[in-house]
N, CA, C and O of each residue as an XYZ file, in Angstrom:
852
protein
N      99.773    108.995    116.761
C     101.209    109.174    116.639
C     101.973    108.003    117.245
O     103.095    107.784    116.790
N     101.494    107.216    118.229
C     102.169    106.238    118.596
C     101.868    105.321    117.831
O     102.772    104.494    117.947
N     100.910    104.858    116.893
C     101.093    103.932    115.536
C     102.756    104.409    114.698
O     103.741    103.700    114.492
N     102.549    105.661    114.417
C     103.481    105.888    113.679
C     104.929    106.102    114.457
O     105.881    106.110    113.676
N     105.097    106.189    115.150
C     106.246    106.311    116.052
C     106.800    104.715    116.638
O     107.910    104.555    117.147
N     105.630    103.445    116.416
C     105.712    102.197    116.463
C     106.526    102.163    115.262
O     107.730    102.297    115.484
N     106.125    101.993    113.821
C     106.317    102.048    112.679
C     107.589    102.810    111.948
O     108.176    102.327    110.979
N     107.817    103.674    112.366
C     109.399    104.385    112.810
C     110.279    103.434    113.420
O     111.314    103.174    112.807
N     110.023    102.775    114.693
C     110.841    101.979    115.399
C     111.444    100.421    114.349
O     112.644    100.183    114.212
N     110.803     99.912    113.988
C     109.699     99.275    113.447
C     110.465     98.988    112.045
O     110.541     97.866    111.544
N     111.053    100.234    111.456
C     111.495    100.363    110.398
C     113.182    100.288    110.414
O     113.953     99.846    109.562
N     113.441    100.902    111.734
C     114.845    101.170    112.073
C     115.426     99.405    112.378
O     116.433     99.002    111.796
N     114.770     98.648    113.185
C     115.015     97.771    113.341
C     115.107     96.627    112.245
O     115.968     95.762    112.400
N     114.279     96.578    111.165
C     113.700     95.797    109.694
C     115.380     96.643    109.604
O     116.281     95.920    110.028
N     115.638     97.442    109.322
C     117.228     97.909    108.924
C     118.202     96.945    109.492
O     118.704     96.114    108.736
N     118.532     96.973    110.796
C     119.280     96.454    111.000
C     119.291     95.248    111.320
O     120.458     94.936    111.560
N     118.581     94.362    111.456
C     118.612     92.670    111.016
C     118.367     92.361    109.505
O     118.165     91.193    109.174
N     118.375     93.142    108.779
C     118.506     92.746    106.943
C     119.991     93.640    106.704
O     120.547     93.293    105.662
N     120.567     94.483    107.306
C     121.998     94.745    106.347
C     122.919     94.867    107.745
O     123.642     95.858    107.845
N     122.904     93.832    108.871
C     123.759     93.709    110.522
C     124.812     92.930    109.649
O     125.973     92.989    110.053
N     124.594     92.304    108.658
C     125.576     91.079    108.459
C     126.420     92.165    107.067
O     127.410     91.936    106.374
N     125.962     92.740    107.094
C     127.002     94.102    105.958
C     128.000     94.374    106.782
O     127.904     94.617    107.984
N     129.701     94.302    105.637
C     130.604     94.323    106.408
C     130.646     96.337    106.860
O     130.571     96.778    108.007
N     130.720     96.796    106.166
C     130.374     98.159    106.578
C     129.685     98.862    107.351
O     129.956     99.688    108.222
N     128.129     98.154    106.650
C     126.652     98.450    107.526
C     126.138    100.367    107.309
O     125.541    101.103    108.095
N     126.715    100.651    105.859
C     126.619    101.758    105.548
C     125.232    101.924    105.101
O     124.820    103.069    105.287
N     124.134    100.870    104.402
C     123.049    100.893    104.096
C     122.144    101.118    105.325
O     121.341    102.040    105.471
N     122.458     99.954    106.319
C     121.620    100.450    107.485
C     121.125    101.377    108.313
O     120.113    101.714    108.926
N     123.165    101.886    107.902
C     122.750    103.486    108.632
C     122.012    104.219    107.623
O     121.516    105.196    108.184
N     121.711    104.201    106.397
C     121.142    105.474    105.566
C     119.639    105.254    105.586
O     118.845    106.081    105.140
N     119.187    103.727    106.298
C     117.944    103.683    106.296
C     117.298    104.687    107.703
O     116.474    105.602    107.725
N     118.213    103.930    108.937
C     118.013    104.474    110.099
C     117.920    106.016    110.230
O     117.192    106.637    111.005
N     118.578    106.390    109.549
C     118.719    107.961    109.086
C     117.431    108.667    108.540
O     116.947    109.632    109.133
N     116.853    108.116    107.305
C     116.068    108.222    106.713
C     114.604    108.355    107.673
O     113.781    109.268    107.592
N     114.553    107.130    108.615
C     113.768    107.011    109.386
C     113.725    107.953    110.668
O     112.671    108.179    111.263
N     114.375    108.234    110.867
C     114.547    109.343    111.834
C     114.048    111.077    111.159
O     113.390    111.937    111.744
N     114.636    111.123    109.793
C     114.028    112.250    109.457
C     112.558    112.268    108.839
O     111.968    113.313    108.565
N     112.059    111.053    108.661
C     110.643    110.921    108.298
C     110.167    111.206    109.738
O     109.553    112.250    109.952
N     110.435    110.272    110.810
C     109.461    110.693    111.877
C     109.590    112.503    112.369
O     108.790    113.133    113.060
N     110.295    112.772    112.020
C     110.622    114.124    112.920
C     109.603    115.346    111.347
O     109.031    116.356    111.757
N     109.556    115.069    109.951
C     108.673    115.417    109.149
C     107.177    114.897    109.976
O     106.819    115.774    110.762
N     106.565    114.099    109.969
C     105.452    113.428    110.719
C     105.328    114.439    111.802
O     104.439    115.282    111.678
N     106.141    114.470    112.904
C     106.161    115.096    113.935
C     105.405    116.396    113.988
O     104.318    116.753    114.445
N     106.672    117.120    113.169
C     106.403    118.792    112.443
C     104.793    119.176    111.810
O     104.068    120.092    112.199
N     104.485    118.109    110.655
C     103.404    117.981    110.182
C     101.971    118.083    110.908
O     100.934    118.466    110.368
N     102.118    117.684    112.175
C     100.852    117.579    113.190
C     100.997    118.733    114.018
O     100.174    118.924    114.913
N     102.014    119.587    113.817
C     102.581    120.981    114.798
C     102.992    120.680    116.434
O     103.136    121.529    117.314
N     103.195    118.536    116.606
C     104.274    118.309    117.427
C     105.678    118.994    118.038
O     106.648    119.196    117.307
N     105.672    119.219    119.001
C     106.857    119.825    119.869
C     107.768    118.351    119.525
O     107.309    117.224    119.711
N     109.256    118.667    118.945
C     109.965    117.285    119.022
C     110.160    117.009    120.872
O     110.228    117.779    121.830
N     110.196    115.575    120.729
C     110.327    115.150    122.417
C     111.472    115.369    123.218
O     112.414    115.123    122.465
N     111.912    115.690    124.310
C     112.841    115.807    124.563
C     113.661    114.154    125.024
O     113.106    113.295    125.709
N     114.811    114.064    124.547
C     115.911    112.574    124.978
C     115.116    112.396    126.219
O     114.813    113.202    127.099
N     114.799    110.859    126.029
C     114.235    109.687    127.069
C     114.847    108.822    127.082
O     115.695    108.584    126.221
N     114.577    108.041    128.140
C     115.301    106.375    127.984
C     114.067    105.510    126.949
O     112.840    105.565    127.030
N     114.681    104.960    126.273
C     113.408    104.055    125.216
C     112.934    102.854    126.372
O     113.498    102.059    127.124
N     111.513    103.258    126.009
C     110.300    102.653    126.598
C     110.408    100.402    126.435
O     110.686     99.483    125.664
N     110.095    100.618    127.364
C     110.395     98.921    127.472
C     108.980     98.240    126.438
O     107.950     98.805    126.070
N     109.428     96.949    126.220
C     107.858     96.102    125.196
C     106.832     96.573    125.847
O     106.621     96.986    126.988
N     105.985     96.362    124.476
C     105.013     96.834    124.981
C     103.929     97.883    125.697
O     102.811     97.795    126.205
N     104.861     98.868    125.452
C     104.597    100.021    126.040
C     104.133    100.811    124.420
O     104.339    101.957    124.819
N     103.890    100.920    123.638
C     102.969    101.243    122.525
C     102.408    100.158    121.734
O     102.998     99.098    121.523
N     101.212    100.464    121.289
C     100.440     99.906    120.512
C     101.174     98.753    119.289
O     102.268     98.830    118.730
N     100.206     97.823    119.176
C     101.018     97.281    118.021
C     100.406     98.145    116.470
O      99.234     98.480    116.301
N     101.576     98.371    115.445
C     101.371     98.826    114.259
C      99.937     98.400    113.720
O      99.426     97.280    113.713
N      99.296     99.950    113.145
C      98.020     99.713    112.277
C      96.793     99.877    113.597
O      95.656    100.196    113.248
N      97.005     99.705    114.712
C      95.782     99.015    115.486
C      95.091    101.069    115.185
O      95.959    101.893    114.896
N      93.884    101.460    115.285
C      93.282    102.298    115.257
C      92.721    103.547    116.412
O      91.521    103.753    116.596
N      93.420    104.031    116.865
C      93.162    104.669    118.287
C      93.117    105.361    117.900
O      93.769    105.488    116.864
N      92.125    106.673    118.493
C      91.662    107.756    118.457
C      92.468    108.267    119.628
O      92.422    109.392    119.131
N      92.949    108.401    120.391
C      93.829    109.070    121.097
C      94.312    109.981    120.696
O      95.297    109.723    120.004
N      93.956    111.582    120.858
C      95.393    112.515    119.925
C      95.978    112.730    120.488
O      95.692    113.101    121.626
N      97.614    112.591    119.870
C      98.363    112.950    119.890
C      98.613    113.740    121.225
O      97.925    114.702    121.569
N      99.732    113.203    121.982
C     100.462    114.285    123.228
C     101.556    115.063    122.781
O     102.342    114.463    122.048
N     101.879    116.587    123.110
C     103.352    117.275    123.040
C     102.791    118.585    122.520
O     103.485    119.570    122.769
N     101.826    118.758    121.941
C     101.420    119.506    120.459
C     101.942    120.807    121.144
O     101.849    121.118    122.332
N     102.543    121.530    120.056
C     102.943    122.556    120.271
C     102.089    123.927    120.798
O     100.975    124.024    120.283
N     102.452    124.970    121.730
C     101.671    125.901    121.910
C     100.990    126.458    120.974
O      99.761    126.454    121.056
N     101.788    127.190    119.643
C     101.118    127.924    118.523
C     100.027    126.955    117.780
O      98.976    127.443    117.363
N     100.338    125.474    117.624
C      99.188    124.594    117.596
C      97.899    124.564    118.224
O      96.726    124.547    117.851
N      98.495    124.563    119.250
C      97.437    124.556    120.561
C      96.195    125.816    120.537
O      94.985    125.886    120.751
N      97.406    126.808    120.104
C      96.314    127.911    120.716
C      95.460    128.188    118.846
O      94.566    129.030    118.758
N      95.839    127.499    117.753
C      94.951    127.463    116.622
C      93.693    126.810    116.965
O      92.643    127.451    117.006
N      93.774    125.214    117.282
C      92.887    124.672    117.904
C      91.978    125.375    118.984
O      90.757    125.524    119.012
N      92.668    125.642    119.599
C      91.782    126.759    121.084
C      90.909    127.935    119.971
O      89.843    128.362    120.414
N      91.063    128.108    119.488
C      90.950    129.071    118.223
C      89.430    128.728    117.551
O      88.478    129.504    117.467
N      89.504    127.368    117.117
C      88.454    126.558    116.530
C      87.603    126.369    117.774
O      86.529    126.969    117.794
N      87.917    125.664    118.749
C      87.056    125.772    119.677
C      86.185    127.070    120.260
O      85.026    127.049    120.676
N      86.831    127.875    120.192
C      85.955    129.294    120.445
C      85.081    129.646    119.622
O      83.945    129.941    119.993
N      85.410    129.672    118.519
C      84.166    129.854    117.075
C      83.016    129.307    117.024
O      81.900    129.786    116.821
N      83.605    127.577    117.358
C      82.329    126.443    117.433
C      81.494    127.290    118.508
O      80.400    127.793    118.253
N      81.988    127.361    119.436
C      81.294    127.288    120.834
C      80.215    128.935    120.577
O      79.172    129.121    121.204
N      80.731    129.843    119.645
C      79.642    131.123    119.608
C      78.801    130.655    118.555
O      78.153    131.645    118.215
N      78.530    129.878    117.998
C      77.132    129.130    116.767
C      76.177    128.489    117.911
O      76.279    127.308    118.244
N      75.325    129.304    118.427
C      74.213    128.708    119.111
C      72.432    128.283    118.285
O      71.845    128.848    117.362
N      72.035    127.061    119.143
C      71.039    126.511    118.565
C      70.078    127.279    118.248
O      69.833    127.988    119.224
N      69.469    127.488    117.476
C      68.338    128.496    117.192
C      68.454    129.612    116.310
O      67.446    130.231    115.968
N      69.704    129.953    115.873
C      70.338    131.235    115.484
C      71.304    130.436    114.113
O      72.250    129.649    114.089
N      70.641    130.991    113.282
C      71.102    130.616    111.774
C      72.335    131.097    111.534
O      72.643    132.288    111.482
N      73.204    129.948    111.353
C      74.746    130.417    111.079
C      74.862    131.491    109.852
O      74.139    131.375    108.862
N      75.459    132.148    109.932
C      75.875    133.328    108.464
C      77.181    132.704    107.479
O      77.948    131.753    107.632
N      77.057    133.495    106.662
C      78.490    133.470    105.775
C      79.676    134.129    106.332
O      80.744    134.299    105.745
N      79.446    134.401    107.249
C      80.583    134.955    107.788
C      81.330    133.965    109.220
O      82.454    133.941    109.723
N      80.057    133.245    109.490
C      80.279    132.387    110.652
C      81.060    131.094    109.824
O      82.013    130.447    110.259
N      80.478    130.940    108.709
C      80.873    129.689    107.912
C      82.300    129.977    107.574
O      83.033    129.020    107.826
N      82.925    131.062    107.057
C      84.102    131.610    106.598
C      84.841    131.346    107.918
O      85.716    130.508    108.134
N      84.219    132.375    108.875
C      85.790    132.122    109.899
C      85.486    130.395    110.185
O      86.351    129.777    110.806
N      84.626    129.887    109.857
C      85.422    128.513    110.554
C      86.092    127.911    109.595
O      87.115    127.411    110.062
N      85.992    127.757    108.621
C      86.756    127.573    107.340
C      88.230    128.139    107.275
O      89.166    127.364    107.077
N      88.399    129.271    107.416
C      89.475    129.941    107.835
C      90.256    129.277    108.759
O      91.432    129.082    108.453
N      89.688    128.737    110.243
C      89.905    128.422    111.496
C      90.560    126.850    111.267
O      91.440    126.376    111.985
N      89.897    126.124    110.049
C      90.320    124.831    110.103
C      91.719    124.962    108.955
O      92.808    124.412    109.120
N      91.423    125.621    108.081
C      92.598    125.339    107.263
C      93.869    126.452    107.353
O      94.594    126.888    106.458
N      93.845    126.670    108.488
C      94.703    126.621    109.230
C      95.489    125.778    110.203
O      96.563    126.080    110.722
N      94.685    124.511    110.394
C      95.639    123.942    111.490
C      96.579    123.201    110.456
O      97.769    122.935    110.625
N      95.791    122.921    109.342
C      96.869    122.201    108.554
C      98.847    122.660    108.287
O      99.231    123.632    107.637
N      99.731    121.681    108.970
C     101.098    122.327    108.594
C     101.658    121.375    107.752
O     102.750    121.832    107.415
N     101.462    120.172    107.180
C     102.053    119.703    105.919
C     102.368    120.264    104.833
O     102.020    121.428    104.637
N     103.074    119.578    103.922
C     102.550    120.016    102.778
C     101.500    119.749    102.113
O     100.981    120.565    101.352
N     101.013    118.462    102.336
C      99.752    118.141    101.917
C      98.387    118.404    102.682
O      98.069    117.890    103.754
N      97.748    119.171    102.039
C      96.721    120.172    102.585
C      95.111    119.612    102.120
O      94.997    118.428    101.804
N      94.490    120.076    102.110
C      92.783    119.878    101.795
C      92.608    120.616    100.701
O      93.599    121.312    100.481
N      91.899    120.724    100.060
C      91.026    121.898     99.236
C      89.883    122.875    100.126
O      89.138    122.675    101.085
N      90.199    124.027     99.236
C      89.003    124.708     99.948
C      87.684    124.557     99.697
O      86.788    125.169    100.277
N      87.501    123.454     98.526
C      86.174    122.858     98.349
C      85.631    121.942     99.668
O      84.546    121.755    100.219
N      86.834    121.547     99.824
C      86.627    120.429    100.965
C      86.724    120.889    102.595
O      86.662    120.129    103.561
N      86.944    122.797    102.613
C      87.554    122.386    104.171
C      85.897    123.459    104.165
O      85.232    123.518    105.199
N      85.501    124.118    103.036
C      84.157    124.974    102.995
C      83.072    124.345    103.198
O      81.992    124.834    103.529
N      83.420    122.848    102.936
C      81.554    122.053    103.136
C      81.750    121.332    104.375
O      80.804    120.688    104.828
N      83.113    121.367    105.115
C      83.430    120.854    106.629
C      82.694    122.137    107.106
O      81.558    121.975    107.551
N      83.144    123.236    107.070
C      82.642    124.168    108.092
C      81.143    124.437    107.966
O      80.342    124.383    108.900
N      80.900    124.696    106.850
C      79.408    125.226    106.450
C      78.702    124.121    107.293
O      78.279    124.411    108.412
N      78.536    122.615    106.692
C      78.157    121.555    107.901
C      78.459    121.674    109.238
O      77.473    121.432    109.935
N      79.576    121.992    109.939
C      79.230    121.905    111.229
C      78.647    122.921    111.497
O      77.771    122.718    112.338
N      78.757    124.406    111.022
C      77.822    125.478    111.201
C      76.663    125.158    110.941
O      76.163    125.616    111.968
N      75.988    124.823    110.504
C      74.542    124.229    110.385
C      74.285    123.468    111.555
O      73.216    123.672    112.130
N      75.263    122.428    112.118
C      74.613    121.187    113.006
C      74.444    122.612    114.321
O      73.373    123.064    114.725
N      75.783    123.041    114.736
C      75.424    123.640    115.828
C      74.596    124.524    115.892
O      74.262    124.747    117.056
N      73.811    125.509    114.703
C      73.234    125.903    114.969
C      71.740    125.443    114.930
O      70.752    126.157    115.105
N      71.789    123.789    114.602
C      70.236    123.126    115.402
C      70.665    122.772    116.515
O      69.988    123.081    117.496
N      71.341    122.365    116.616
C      71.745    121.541    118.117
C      72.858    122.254    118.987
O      73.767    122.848    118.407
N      72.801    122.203    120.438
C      73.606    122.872    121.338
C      74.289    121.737    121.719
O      73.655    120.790    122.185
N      75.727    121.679    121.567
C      77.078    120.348    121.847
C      78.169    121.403    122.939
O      78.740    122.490    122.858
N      78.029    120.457    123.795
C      78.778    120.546    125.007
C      80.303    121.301    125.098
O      81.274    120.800    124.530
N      80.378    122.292    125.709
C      82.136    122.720    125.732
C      82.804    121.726    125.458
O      83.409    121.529    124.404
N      82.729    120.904    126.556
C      83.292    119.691    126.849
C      84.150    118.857    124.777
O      85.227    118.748    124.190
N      82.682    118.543    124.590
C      82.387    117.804    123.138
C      82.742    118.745    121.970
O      82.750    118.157    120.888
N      83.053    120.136    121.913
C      83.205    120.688    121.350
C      84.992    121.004    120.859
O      85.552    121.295    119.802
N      85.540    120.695    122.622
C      87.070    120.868    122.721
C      87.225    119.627    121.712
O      87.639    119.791    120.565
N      86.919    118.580    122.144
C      87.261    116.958    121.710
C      87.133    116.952    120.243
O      87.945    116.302    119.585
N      86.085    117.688    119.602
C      85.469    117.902    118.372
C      86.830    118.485    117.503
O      87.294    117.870    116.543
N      87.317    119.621    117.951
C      88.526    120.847    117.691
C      89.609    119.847    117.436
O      90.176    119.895    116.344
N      90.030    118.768    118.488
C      91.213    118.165    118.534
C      90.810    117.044    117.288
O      91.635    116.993    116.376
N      89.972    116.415    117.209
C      90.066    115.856    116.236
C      89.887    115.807    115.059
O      89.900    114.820    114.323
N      89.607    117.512    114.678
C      89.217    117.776    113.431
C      90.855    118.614    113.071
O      91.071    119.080    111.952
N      91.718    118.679    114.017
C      93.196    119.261    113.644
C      94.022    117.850    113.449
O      95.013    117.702    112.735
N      93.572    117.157    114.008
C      94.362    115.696    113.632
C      93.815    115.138    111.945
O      94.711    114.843    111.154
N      92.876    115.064    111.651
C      92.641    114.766    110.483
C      93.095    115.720    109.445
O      93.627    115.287    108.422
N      92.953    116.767    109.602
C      93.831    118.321    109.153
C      94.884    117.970    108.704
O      95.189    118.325    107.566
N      95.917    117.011    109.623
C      97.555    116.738    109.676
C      97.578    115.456    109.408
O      98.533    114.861    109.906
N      96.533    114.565    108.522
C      96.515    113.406    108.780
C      97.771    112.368    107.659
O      97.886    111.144    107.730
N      98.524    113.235    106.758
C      99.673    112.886    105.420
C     100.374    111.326    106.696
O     100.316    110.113    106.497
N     100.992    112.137    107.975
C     101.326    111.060    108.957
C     101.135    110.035    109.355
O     101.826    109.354    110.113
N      99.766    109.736    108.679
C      99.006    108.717    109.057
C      98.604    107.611    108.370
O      98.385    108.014    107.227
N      98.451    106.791    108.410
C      97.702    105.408    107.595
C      95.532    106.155    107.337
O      94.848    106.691    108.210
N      95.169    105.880    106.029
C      94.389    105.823    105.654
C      93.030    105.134    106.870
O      91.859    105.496    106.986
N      93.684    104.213    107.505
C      92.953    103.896    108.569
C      92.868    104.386    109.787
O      91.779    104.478    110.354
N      94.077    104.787    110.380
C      94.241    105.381    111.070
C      93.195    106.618    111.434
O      92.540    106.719    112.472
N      93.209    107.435    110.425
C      92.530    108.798    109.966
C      91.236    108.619    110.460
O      90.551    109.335    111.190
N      90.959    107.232    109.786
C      89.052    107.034    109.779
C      88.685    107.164    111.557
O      87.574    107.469    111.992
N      89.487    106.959    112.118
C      89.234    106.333    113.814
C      88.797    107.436    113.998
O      87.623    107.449    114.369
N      89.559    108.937    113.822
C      88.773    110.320    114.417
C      88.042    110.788    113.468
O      87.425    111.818    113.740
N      87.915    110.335    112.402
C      86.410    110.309    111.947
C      85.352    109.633    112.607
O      84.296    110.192    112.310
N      85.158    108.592    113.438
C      84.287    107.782    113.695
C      84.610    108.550    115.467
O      83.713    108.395    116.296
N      85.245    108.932    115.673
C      85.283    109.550    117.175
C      84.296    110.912    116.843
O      83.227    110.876    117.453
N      84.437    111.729    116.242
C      84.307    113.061    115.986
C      82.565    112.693    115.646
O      81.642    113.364    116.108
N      82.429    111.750    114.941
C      81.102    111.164    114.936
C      80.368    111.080    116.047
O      79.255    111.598    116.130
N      81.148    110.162    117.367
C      80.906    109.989    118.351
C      80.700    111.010    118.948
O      79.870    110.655    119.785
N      80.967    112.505    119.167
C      81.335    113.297    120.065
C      79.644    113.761    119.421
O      78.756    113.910    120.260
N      79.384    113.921    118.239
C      78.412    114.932    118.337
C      77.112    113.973    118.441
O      76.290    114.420    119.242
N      76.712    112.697    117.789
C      76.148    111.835    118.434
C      75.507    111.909    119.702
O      74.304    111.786    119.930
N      76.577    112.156    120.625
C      76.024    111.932    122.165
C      75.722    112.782    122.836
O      75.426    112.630    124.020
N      75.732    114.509    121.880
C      75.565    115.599    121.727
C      74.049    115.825    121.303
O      73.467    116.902    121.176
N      73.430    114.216    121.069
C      72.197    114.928    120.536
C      72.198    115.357    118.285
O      71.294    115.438    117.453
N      73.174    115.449    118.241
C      73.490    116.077    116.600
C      72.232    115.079    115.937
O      71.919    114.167    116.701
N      71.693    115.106    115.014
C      70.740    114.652    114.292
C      71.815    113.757    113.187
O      72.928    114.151    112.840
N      71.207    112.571    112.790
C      72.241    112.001    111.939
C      72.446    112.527    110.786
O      73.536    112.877    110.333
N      71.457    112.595    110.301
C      71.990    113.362    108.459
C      73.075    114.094    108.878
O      74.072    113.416    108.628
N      73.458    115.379    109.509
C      74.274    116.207    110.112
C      75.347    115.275    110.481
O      76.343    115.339    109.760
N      75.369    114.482    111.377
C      76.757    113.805    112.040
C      77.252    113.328    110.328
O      78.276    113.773    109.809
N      76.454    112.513    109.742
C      76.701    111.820    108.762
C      77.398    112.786    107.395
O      78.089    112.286    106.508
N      77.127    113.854    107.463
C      77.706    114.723    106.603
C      78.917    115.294    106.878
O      79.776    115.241    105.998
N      79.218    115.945    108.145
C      80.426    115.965    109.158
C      81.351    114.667    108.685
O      82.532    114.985    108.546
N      81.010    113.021    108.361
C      81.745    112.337    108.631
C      82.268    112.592    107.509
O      83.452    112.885    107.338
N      81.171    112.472    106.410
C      81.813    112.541    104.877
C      82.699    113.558    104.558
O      83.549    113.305    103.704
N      82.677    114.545    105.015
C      83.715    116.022    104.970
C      84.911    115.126    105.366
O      85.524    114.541    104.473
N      85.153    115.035    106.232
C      86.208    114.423    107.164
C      86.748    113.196    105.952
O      87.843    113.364    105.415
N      86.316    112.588    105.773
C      86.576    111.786    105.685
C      87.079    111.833    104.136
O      87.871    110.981    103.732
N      86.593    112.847    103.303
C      86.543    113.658    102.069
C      87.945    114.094    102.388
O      88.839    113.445    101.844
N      88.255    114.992    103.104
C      89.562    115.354    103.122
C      90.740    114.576    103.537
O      91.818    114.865    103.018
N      90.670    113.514    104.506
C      91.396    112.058    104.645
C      91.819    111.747    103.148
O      92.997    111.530    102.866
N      90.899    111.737    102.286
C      91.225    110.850    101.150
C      92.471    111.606    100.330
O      93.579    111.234     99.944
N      91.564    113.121    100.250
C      92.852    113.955     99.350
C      93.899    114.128     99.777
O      94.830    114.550     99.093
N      94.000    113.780    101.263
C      95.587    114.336    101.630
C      96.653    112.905    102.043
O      97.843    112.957    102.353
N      95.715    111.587    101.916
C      96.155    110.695    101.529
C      96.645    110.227    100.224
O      97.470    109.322    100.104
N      96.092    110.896     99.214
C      96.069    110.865     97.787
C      97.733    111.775     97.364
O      98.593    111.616     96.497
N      97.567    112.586     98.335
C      98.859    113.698     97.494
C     100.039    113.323     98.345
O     101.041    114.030     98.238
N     100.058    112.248     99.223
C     101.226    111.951     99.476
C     102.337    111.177     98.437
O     101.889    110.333     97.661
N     103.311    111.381     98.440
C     104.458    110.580     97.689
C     104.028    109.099     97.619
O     103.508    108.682     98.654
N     104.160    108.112     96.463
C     103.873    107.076     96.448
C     104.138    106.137     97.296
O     103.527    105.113     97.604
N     105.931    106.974     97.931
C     107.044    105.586     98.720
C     106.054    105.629    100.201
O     106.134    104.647    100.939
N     105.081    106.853    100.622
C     104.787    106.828    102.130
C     102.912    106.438    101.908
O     102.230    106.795    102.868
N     102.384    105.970    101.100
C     101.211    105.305    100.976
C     100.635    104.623    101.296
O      99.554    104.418    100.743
């Protein structure tokens, strides 16, 4: 979010040094405008709490545009929060040894396409072979509370990912990789996890409006 909240800034400013010399400066404002209600859509979209009035942050104090951080997102709203908390509990009852069911696969399926609040959403082709896969990994392999929370957060960020740059997205794909990796996860498994992920990145990059691409 601080890529995109760079990129917001970013945009407001590209406004006003291309129409400052407008005797009116009525364009500038409709961009600045514009930009303000895109970020606060973005915001909403990830189930962000809007921020409360700050003093704006001096240079340098966010990332430069595009760079790729896996960091999620700070503010997220409680009812967010406690969906995610939600996913994390599910993961965490699929223990190693004990063959996930259709019913274990469903509620997590259930569990993920739910965090989604855009309009642009996943398929349930795509959020059914996310869950069914991680139900399978955990139930060969036992992944850490710890790795499991981290797992939750970044599988609700890719969920909400319309906000995001195409690249962006990939970073908690390649984190979420990381988490089960060091978990022990067997690769075919991590590697299938990525492709899900990364499967649904594409479609909800795909169904965005052309102008935010």
């Amino acid at each position: 979010m601080k890529q995109i909240f760079v990129a917001t800034v970013a945009l407001m400013l590209m406004a006003s040094c291309v129409f400052g010399q407008d005797s009116g400066g009525a364009q500038a404002d409709m961009i600045k405008e514009r930009a303000k209600q895109q970020r606060d859509i973005n915001n909403q979209q990830q189930g962000i709490a809007p921020a409360a009035p700050t003093t704006q942050p001096g240079p340098g104090t966010y990332p430069a545009p595009g760079s790729a951080s896996a960091t999620p997102p700070a503010g997220m709203s409680q009812a967010q929060q406690a969906l995610v908390d939600r996913l994390e509990t599910d993961l965490k009852a699929l223990k190693p040894g004990v063959a996930a069911t259709g019913q274990n696969k469903l509620g997590l399926q259930t569990d993920i396409e739910s965090l989604a609040k855009g309009a642009n959403k996943a398929s349930k082709t795509n959020t059914a072979k996310l869950a069914a896969d991680l139900a399978d990994a955990l139930a060969d392999k036992a992944v850490t509370a710890k790795d499991l929370g981290q797992l939750s957060k970044f599988i609700n960020i890719v969920m909400n990912c319309a906000a995001s740059s195409l690249r962006q997205g990939q970073a908690f794909v390649t984190a979420a990789q990381t988490v089960l990796k060091s978990s022990g996860v067997n690769d075919a498994s991590v590697k299938a996890i990525g492709a899900d992920l990364t499967a649904i990145i594409s479609e909800i990059q795909k169904a965005k409006p052309k102008l935010y691409q």
